[in-house]
N, C-alpha and C positions, 0 to 999 in steps of 0.2 A: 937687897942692895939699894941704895940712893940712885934715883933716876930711872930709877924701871920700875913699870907699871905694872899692879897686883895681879897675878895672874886665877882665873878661877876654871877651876874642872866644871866641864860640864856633861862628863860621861866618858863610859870607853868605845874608844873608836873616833869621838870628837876631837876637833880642833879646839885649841884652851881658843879662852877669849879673856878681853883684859875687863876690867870691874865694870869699867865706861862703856862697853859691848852689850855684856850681861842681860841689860834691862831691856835694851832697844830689844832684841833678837827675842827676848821672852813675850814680849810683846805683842811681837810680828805674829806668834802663831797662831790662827786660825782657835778659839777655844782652849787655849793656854791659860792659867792659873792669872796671868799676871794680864790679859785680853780686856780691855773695856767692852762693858757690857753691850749687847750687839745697839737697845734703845739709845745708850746713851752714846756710841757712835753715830746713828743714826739722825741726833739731835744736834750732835755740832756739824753734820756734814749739811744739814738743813737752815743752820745758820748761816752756813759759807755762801750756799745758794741764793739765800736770802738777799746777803751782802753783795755776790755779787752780780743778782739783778735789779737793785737800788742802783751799782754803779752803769749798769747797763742805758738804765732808764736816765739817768742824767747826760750819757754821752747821745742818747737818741732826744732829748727835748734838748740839746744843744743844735744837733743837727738841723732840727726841726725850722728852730728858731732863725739859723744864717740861711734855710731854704728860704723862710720868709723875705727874711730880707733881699734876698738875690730876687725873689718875683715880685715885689712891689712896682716894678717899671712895667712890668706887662702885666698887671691888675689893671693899672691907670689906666691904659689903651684899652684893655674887657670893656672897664667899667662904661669909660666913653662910649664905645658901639652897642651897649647894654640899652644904654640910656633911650639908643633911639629906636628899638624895640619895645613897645606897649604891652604889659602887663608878661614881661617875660619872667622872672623871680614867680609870681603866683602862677604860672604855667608849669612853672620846670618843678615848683614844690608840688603842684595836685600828681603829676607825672611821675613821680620818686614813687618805686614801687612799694617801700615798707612808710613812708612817710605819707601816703596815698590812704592809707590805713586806718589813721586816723583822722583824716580830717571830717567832719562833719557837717549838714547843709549851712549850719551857720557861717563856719570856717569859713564854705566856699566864697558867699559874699564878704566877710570879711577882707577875704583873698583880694579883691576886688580893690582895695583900699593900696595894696600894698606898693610904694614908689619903688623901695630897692629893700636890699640885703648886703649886708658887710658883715664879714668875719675878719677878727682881728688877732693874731701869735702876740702875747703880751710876755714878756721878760720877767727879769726882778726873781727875788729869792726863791717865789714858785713859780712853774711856769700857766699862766692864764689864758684862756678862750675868750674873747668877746664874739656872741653874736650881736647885731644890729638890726633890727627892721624899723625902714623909712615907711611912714604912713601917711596919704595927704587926707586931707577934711573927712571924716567919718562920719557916721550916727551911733556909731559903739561905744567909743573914749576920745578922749581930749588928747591925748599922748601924739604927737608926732615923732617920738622915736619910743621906741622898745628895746631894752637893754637887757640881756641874760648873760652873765658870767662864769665860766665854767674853772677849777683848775685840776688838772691830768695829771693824775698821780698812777700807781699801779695798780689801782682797783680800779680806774675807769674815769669818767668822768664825775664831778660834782659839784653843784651848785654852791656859790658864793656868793653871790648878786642878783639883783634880781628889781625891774624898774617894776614902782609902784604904778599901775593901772588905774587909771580915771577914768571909771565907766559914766555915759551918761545918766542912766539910773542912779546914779550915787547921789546928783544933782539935782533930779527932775525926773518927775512921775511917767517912766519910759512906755514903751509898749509893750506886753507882754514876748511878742516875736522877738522882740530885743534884746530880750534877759537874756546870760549867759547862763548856760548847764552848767552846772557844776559839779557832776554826777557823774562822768563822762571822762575819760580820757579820749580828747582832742585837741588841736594846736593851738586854741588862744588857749585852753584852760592851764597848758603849756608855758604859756608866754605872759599867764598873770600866776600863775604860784609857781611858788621857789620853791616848792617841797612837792611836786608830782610825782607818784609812783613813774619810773621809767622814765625823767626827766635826764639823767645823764647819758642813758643809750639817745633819745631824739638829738639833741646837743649831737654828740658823736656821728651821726648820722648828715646834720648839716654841715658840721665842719668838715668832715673827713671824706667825705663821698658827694653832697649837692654843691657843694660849694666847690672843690675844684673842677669839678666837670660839669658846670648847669644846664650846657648843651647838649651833652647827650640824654639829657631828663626833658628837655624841650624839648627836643626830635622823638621822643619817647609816642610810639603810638602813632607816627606819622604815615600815612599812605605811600609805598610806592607809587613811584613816577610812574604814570600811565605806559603800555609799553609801545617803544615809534617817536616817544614826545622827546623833545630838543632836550638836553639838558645838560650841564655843565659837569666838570669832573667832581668826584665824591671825595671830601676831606676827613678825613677820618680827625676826631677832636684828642686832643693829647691831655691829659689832665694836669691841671698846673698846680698840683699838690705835688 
C-alpha cells in the first residue's frame, strides 16, 4: 500500500524491521557480513582523533596567546627589578638542571656577556616563539642581539629563524681559545645553527620552564640560611606562565 514502508523479515522470533533499519542493525553486529573491516575502522576512528587534537591544539595556542597578553604588565615590572640584578639570566641558565647540561667552558664565558633574555608569544596564522638574548661588547661576535624563532605545532617545537652570527674570527685572525666547537652540542652552538640536533627540545625548555620562573633556577643551589641568623619571610615564586 501507498505510505507504508517495506517491511523485511529478518528471521523467526524477530521483530520486522523496515528497509531503512535493515542496513544500520547489520551493521552494528560485532563480525557481521555487512561490519567494516576491523583496520579500516580502526583508520577512520584515528582520523577523528587526529581532527580532533588539531582542534584541541588551536583552542590551547589560543589560550596561550590571551595568557600572554594578560602578563605583559607584570613582565614589565620582572623585567625592571631584573635589571638591577647583575648577571642574573646567565645565572639562572647555568642553574637550569637539563639546560646546565649543555653548557660548556666556553658557553660559560660567554654567559658572561649576556645583558638580558626575552621570550616573546607571537600570533598570526601560526602561532610563533621568539627567543631573545641581549649581549653587550664581546670578543666572540659582533651581534648585540640574538634572535631564534620557534613555531609550536604538535610535533613540538621547530625552528624558523634563526639570526646570522658574526663571529670575530670571520673577520680577523682570532685566537685559537676563541674558536667556536662546532662538534659539540652546546648553547651558542645552539644560538648560531638553525638546524641542531635537539634545538626544538632546548627552545621548549627556555620558553616553557626558565623563562617563567627564572627565580627559582637562581635560587637553584643556594645555601640555607645559617641556623639563629635574622632572616625575613620565605616567598615562595609563582610561575608567570
Amino acid at each position: 500500500m501507498r505510505g507504508l514502508a517495506q517491511v523485511v523479515e529478518v528471521g523467526p522470533g524477530d521483530k520486522k524491521l523496515t528497509a531503512e533499519e535493515a542496513p544500520v542493525r547489520a551493521e552494528e553486529k560485532p563480525g557481521g557480513s555487512s561490519a567494516r573491516p576491523p583496520l579500516e575502522a580502526l583508520a577512520a576512528l584515528q582520523c577523528q582523533l587526529r581532527a580532533e587534537s588539531a582542534r584541541g591544539h588551536r583552542v590551547y595556542l589560543g589560550v596561550k596567546l590571551a595568557s600572554a597578553e594578560r602578563r605583559k604588565p607584570i613582565l614589565e615590572r620582572r623585567r625592571s627589578i631584573i635589571q638591577c640584578i647583575p648577571g642574573f639570566w646567565a645565572k639562572a641558565i647555568r642553574n637550569h638542571p637539563q639546560i646546565s647540561d649543555i653548557i660548556s667552558e666556553q658557553d660559560e664565558d660567554m654567559l658572561e656577556y649576556l645583558v638580558t633574555l626575552e621570550v616573546r608569544e607571537l600570533g598570526g596564522p601560526k602561532y610563533r616563539c621568539r627567543l631573545m638574548f641581549f649581549f653587550r661588547s664581546n670578543p666572540y661576535f659582533l651581534n648585540e642581539v640574538i634572535i631564534k624563532e620557534y613555531r609550536l605545532s604538535l610535533a613540538g617545537y621547530r625552528a624558523t629563524r634563526s639570526t646570522v652570527v658574526h663571529w670575530f674570527w670571520d673577520y680577523e685572525r682570532g685566537a685559537p681559545s676563541r674558536r667556536l666547537d662546532t662538534t659539540s652540542v652546546n648553547l651558542f652552538n645552539w644560538l648560531s645553527e638553525h638546524s641542531l640536533p635537539g634545538s626544538g627540545k632546548i627552545a621548549e625548555l627556555i620558553s616553557e620552564d626558565l623563562w617563567p620562573s627564572p627565580l627559582r633556577h637562581y635560587l637553584r643551589g643556594t645555601k640555607a640560611p645559617v641556623e639563629g641568623a635574622q632572616t625575613g619571610p620565605v616567598v615562595a615564586e609563582e610561575p608567570v606562565g
